[in-house]
C-alpha positions in Angstrom: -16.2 16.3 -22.7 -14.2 13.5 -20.8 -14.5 13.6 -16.3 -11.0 13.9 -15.1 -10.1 11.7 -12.7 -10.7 11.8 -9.1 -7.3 12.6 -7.3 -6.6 10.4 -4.5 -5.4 8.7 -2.4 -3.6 10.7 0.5 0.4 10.2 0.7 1.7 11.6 4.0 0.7 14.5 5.8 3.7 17.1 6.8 4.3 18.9 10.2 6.7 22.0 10.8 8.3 21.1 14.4 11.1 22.6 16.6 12.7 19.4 17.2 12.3 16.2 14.6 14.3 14.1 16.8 12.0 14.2 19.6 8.9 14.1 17.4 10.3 11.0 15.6 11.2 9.2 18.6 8.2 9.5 19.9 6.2 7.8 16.8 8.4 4.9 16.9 6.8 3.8 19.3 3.6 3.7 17.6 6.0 1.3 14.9 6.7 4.1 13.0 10.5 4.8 11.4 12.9 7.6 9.7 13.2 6.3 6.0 14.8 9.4 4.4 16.7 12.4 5.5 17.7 15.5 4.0 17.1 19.3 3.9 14.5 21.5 2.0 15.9 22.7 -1.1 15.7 26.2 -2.7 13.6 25.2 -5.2 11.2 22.7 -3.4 10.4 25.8 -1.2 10.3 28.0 -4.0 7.7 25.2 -5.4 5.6 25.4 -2.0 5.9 29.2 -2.3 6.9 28.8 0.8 11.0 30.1 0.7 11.3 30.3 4.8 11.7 26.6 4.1 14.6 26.3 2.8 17.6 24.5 4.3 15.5 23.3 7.4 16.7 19.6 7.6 13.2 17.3 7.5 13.1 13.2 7.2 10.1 11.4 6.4 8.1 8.4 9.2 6.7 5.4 7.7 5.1 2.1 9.0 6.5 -1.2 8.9 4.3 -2.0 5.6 6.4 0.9 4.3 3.8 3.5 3.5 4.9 6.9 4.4 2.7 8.3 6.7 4.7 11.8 8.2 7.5 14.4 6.9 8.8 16.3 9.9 10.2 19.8 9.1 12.4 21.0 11.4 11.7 25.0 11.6 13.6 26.6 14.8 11.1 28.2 17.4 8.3 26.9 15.8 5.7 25.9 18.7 3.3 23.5 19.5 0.0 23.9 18.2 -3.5 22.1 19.6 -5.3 21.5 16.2 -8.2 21.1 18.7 -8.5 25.1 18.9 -7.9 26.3 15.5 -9.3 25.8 12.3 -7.2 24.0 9.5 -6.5 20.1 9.8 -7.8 18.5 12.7 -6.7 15.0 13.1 -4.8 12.1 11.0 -7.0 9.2 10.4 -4.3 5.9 10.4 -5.6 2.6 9.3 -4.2 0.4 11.8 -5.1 -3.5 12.7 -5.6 -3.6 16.6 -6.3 -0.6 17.6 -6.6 -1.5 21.3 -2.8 -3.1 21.1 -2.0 0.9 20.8 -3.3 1.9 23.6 -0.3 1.1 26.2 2.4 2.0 23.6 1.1 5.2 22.9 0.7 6.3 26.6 4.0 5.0 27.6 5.5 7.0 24.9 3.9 10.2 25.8 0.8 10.4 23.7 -2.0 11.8 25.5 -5.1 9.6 25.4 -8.1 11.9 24.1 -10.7 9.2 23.5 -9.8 4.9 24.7 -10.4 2.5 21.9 -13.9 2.5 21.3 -16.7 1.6 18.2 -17.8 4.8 16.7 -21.4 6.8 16.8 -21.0 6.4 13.1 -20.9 2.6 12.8 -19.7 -0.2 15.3 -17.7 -1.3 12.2 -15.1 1.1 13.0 -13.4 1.3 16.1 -10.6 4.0 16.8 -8.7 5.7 19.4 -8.1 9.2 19.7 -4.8 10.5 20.8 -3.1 13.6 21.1 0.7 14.0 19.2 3.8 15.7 20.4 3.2 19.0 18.5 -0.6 19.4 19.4 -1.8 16.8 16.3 -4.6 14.9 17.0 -4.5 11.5 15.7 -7.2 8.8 15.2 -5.7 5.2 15.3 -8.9 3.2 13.4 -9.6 -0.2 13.0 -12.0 -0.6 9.8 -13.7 -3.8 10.8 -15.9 -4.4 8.5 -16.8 -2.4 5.2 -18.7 1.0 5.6 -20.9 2.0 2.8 -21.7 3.7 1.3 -17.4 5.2 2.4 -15.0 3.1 0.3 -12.4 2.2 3.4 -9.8 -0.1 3.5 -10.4 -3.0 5.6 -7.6 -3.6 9.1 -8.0 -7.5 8.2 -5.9 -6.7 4.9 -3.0 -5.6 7.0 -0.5 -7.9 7.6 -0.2 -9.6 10.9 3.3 -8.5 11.4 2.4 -4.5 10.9 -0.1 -3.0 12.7 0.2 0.6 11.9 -0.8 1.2 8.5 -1.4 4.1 6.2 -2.9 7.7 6.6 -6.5 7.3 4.7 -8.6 10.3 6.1 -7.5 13.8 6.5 -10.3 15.5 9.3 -10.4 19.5 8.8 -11.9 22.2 11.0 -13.7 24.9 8.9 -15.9 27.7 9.8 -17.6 26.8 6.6 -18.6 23.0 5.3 -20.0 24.6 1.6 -16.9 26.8 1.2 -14.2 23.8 1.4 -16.2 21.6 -0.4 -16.3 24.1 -3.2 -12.6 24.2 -2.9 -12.2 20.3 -3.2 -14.3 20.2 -6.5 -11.9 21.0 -9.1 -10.2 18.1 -7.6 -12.9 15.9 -8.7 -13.6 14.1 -5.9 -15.6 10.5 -6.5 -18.4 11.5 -4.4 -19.3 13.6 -1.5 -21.6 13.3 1.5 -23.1 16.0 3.7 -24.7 14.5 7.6 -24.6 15.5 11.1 -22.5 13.2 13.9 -20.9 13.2 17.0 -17.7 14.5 17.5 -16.7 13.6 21.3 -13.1 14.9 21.6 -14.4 18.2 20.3 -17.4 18.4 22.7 -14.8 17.0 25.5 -11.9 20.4 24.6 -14.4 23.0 23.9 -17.5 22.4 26.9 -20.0 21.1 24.9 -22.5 18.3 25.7 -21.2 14.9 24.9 -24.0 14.1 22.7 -24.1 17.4 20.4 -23.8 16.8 16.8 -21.5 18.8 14.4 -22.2 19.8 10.4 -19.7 17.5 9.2 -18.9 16.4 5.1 -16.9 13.6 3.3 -15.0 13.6 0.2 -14.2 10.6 -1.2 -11.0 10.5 -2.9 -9.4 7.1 -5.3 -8.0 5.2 -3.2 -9.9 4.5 -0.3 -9.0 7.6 0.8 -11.1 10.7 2.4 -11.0 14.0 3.7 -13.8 14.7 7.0 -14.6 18.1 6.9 -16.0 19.1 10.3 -17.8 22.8 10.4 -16.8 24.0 13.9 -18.0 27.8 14.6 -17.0 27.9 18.8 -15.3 31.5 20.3 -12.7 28.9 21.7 -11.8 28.4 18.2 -9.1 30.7 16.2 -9.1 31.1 12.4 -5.7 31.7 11.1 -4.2 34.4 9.6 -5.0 33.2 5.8 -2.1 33.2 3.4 0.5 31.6 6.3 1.9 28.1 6.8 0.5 27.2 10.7 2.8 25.6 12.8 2.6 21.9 13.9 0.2 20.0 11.6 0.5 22.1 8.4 -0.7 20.7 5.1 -1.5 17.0 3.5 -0.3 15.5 0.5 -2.9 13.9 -2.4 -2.1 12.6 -5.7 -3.4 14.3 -8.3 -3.8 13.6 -12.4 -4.0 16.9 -13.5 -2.1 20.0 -13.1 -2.8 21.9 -9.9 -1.1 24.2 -7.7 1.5 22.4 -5.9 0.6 24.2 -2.6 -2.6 25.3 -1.8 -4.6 26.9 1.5 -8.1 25.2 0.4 -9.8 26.6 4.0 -8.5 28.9 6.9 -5.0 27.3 8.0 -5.6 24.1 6.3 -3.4 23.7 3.1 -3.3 20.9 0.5 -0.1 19.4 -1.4 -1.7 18.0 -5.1 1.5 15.8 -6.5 1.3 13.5 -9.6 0.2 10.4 -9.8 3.5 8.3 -8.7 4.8 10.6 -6.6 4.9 11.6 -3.3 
């Protein structure tokens, strides 16, 4: 019987937003930039299973290496939502090469600063800064110093000099249940997955906990150098969504797949997962 190959690695991850002019402005000063424009069609929603979609103008952000990292759809009245206070995804991991250059950018530009640049509890070889985004996303800017094992990351020194903002290459998801999303990640066939206990300060920070409590956490390692960070977070300050519906803000992530798989999928309370082939994206 021949092992399919592991999907991976992440593309972009896609946020429904009130106003993509203000949410795009605001990234550029991170370095990012619109590369493509358009609207939703009738059949990409229908594809999504998601019709409400269709017609809301969207563009995609990338970096200056080029890799897409966000598609902004613009859905009117949609509201901001703090991904700190509900499960689904969590925060957007970006590989980027000076992570401490970011940190005056991103404040002057409105970002609020969750967590300064610092090495984390994990390993000194990584050093990030956690920032919160203009629709409630939280966003870790990470400098991969060093490699990680037994993670396979990319490394910030590969970066060119002239780019400092990189690529989206972990996706970090709050569940009520570690086991249950990593049974929905297997038929994906992950490379490998890893089950510990860490840290997570910007959690402890927003929901009263003591800075040194550790969380259930799990990695699944996708080709690619790419992961998701699945963080088990049970907390009464903590909604669950209603299941079956898009949430608003930070709303699904796109992976390239090789095999068929549903195009649009909700693979834990309010976190949903684009699969696209191999190429694409």
């Amino acid at each position: 019987m021949t092992t399919p190959a592991a999907a991976g690695p992440l593309t972009e991850a896609t946020l429904l937003v009130s106003d993509a002019a203000t949410v795009a402005r605001a990234y550029s000063a991170l370095g990012l930039s619109v590369v493509a424009r358009g609207h939703i069609t009738p059949a990409q929603a229908q594809a999504w299973g998601q019709p409400q979609l269709a017609g809301c103008a969207s563009c995609q952000l990338a970096g200056a290496s080029g890799a897409r990292l966000l598609r902004l759809i613009e859905v009117p009245g949609v509201a901001p939502r703090p991904t700190r206070f509900a499960h689904g995804w969590l925060a957007l991991e970006i590989l980027v090469r000076d992570v401490d250059a970011l940190w005056a950018p991103a404040q002057a530009a409105g970002f609020e600063i969750l967590g300064p640049p610092a090495d984390l509890d994990i390993s000194p070889h990584i050093r990030a800064m956690q920032v919160l985004g203009p629709v409630g996303e939280m966003l870790y800017l990470t400098q991969v110093k060093a490699p990680v094992p037994p993670f396979e990351l990319p490394l910030s020194s590969d970066i060119t000099p002239q780019h400092n903002v990189d690529r989206l290459f972990i996706a970090v998801l709050s569940t009520p249940s570690r086991a249950q999303t990593l049974a929905r990640c297997a038929p994906l066939a992950p490379l490998s997955s890893l089950q510990f206990e860490t840290r997570v300060t910007v959690l402890n920070r927003a929901l009263g906990r003591p800075l040194e409590q550790r969380w259930p956490l799990a990695t699944v390692q996708w080709a690619g150098q790419s992961l998701f960070e699945i963080d088990e977070v049970n907390d009464a300050k903590v909604n669950t969504p209603q299941q079956g519906v898009l949430p608003e803000g930070l709303a699904w992530i796109t992976l390239q797949a090789p095999m068929a798989q549903p195009l649009l999928q909700e693979i834990s309370p309010g976190a949903w997962l684009e699969t696209v082939g191999v190429g694409a994206g």
